[in-house]
C-alpha positions as CSV (number, residue, x, y, z in Angstrom):
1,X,-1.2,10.1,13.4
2,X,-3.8,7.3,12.2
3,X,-4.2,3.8,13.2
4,X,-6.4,1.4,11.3
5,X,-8.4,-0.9,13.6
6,X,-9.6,-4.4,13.5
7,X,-13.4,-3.0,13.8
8,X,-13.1,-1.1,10.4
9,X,-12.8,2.0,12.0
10,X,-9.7,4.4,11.6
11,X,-8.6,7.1,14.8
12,X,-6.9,9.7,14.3
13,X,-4.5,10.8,17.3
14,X,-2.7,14.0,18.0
15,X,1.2,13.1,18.4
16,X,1.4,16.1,20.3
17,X,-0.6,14.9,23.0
18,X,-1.3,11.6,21.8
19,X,-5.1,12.0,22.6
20,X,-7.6,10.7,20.8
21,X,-8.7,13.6,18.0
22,X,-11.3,11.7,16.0
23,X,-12.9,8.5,14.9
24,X,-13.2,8.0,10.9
25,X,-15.8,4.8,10.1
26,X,-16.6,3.2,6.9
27,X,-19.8,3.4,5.1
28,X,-19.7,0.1,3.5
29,X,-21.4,-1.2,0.1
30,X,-23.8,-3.9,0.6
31,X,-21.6,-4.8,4.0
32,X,-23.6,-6.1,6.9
33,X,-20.3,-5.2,9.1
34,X,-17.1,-3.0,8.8
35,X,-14.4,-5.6,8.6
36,X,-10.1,-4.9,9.5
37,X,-8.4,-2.1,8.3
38,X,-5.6,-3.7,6.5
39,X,-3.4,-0.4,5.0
40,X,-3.7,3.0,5.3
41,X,-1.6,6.1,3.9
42,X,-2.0,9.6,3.8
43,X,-2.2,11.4,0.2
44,X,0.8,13.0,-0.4
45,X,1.1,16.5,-1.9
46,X,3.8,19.1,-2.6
47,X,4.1,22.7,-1.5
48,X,6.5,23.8,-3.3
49,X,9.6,21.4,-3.4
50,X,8.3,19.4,0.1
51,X,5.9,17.0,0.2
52,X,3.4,16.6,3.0
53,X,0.8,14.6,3.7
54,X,-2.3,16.0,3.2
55,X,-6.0,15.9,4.7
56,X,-6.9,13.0,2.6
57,X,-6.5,9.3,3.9
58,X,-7.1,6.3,2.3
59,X,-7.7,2.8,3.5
60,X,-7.7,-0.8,2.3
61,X,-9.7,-3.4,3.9
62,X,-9.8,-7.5,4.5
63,X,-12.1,-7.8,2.0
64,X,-10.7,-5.8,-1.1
65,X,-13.0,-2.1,-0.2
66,X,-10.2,0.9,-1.3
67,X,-11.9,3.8,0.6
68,X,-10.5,7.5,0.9
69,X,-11.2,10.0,3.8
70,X,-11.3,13.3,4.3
71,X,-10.1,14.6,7.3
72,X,-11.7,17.9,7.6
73,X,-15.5,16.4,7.7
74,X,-14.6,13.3,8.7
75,X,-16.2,11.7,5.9
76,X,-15.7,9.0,3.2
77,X,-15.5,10.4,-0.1
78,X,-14.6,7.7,-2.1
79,X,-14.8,3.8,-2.7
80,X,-13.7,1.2,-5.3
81,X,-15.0,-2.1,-4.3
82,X,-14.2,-3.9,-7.5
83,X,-11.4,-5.9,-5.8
84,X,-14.1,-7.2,-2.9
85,X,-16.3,-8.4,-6.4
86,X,-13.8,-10.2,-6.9
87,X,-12.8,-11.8,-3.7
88,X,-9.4,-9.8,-3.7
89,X,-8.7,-9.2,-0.4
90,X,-6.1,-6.5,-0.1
91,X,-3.2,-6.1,2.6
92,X,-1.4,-3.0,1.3
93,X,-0.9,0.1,-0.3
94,X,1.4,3.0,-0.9
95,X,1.1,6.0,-3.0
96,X,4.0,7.0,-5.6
97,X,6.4,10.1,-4.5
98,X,4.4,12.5,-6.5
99,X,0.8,11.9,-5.1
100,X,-0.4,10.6,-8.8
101,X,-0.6,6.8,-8.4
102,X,-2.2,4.7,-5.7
103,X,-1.0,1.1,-5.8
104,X,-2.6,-1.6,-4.0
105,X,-2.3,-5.6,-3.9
106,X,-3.2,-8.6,-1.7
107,X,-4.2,-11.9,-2.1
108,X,-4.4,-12.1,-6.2
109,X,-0.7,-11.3,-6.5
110,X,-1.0,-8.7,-9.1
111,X,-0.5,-4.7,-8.6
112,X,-2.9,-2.7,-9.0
113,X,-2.4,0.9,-10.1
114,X,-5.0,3.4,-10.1
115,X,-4.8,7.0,-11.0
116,X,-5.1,9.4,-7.9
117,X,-7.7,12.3,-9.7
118,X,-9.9,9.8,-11.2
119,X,-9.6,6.9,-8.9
120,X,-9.6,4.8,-12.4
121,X,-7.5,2.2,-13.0
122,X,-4.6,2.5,-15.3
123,X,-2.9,-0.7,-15.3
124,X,-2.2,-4.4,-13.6
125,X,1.6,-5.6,-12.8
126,X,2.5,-9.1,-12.3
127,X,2.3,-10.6,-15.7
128,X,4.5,-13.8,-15.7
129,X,4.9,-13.9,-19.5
130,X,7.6,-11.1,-18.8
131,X,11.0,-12.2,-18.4
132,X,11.1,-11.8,-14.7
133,X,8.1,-13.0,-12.8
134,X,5.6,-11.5,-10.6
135,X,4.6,-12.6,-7.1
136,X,3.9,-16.4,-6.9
137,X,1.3,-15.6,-4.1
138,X,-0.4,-13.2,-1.9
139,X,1.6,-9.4,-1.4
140,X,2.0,-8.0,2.1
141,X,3.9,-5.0,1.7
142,X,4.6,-2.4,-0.9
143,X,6.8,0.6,-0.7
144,X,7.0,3.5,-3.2
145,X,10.8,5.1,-3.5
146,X,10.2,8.2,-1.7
147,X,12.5,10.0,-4.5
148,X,11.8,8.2,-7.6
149,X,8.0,8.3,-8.6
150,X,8.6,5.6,-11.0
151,X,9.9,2.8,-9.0
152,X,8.3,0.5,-6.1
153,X,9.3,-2.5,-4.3
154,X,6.9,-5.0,-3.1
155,X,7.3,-8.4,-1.0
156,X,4.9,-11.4,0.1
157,X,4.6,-14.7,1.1
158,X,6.8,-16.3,-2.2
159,X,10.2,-15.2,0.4
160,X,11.0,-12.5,-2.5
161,X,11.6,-9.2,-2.7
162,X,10.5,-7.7,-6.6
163,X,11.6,-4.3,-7.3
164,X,8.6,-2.6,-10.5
165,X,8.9,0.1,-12.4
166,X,5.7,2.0,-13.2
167,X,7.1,2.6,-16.6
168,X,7.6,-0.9,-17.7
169,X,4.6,-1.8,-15.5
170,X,6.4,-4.8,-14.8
171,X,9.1,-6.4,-12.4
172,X,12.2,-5.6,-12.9
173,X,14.6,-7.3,-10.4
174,X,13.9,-10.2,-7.7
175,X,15.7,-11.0,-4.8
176,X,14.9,-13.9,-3.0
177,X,15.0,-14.8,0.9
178,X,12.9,-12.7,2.5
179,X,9.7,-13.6,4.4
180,X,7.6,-10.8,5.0
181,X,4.0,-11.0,6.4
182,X,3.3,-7.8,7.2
183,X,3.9,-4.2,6.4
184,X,7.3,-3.9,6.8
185,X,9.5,-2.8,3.7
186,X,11.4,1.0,3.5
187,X,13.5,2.4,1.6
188,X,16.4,4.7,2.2
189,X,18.9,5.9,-0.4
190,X,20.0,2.6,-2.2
191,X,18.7,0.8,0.4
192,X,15.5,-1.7,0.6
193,X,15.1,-2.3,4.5
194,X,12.9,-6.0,5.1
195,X,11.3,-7.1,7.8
196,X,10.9,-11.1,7.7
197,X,9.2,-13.4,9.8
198,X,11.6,-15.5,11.2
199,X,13.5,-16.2,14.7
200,X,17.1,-15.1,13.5
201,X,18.0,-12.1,10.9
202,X,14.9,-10.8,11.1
203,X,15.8,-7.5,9.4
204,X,17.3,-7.7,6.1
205,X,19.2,-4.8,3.9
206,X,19.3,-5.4,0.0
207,X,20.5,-2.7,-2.3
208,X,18.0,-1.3,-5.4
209,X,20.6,-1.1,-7.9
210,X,22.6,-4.3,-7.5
């Protein structure tokens, strides 16, 4: 089990015993200080027809860093700062069904998704020319289908839900009302499962498909 922590480190706890197993700490780029964890999400990858989550972890940051782990020497092996250039800060991240994208967003309201083995990126969603529009300001929360490789839902401070599909690297539906601020969107069957911040309903349950 990891936990990312406000001091930029990550720990990694047995849920056997729930004992502390071992500390992972960023390296940063030209950083004086590690600064908040904001995401992280283990790599998936398939043996055979399950998927489990591999030795690889990878983390966002408060100020835009995308950073990747490995487990086994405890290491960072990987960083994209582009998005810190940029003053991007990212709050989330999720990794498609089948292991191949990484998608990330925060503060600029696009999507960003970058392939897995190269770490490049292939494309940005949120253009508002299309005919339904992106994020109208920063993302909290995104959430691959954990079937469909293709399709993700994502939600933010504009009180919507949009539901993307990788292939028209665009929106594709919107549903309005929510008011997430955090990391709290699932998915389960049909279902998209919201966690808003508010003092009644908290918990809303919208269907993919309709």
């Amino acid at each position: 089990m990891a936990v990312g922590c406000y001091d930029g480190s990550i720990k990694i706890y047995s849920p056997f015993t729930g004992k502390l197993s071992t500390t992972l700490v960023q390296s940063p780029s030209g950083n004086a200080e590690s600064l908040p964890i904001t995401s992280i999400r283990w790599r998936p990858q398939f043996s055979g027809k399950t998927v489990r989550a591999s030795t690889v972890l990878t983390a966002t940051t408060s100020d835009g860093l995308i950073q990747w782990f490995h487990l086994g020497t405890n290491k960072m092996i990987n960083e994209i700062t582009m998005h810190r250039d940029k003053g991007n800060n990212l709050c989330c991240s999720d990794y498609t069904r089948d292991g191949l994208n990484l998608v990330v967003a925060g503060e600029n309201r696009n999507l960003y998704v970058y392939d897995e083995k190269t770490t490049q990126l292939k494309y940005i969603m949120n253009d508002r020319h299309y005919k339904i529009p992106g994020h109208q300001n920063r993302v909290f929360s995104i959430k691959c289908h954990p079937e469909d490789p293709n399709i993700l839902v994502s939600a933010g401070w504009d009180r919507s839900v949009k539901i993307y599909d990788i292939r028209d690297k665009a929106p594709v539906a919107s549903i309005g009302g929510s008011a997430v601020s955090g990391d709290s969107l699932d998915i389960f069957d049909d279902m998209v499962i919201c966690g808003s911040h508010r003092n009644k309903d908290v918990m809303q349950v919208y269907s993919i498909h309709h």
